[in-house]
C-alpha positions as CSV (number, residue, x, y, z in Angstrom):
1,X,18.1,-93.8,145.8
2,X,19.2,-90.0,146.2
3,X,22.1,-90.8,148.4
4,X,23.0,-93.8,146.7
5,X,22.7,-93.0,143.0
6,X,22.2,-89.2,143.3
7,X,18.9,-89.1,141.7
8,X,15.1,-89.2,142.3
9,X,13.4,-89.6,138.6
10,X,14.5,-92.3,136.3
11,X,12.7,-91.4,133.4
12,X,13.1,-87.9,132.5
13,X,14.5,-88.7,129.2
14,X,11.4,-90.6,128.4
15,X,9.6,-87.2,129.1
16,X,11.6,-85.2,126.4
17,X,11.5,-87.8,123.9
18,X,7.3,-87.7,124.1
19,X,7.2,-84.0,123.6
20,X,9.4,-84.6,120.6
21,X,6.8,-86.9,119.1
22,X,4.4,-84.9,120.1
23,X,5.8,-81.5,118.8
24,X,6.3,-83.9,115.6
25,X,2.3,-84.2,115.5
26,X,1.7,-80.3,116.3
27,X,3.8,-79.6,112.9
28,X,1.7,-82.9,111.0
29,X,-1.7,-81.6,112.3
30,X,-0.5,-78.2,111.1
31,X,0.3,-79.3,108.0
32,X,-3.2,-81.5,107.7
33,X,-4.9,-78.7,109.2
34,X,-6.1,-80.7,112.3
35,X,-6.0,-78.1,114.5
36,X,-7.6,-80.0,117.4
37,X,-4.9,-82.7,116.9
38,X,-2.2,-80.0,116.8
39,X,-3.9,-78.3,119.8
40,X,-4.0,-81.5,121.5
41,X,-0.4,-82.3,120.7
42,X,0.9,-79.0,121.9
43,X,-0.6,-79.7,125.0
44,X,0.5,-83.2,125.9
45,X,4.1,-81.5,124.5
46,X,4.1,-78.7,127.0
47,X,3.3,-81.3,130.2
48,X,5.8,-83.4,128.8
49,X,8.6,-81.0,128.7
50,X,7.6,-79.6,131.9
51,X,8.1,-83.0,133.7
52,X,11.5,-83.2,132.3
53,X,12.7,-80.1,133.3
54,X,11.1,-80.4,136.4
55,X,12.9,-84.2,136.6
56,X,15.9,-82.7,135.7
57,X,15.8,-79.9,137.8
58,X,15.0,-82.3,141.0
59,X,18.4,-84.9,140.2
60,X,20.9,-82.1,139.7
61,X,19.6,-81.0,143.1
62,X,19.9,-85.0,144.1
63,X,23.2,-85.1,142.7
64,X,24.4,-82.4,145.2
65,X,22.7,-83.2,148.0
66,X,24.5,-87.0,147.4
67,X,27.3,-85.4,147.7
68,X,27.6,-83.8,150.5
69,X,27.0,-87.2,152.3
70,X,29.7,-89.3,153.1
């Protein structure tokens, strides 16, 4: 897949569109004053934008390495 497509991860957008929702619920559990729902969100949020930097990060690297082959 790298050498043919340039890319390892497939679904990084679906990682950054989680943490959306779930920074959506951090500012709802806020605003309910569900803190362990708001902790919880904020959580999930962080590991979700993580994986799609970290996705991101790996195909841009993908995308060069593809190419440099011929």
């Amino acid at each position: 897949r790298v050498v043919t497509k340039g890319q390892i991860f497939t679904n990084a957008g679906s990682n950054a569109s989680r943490a959306q929702q779930q920074a959506a619920g951090v500012i709802k559990g806020i605003k309910s004053g569900d803190l362990t729902r708001a902790g919880k969100n904020l959580v999930y949020m962080t590991e979700n934008w993580g994986k799609a930097l970290i996705k991101t990060g790996a195909n841009s690297n993908a995308k060069v390495a593809s190419s440099l082959v011929p």
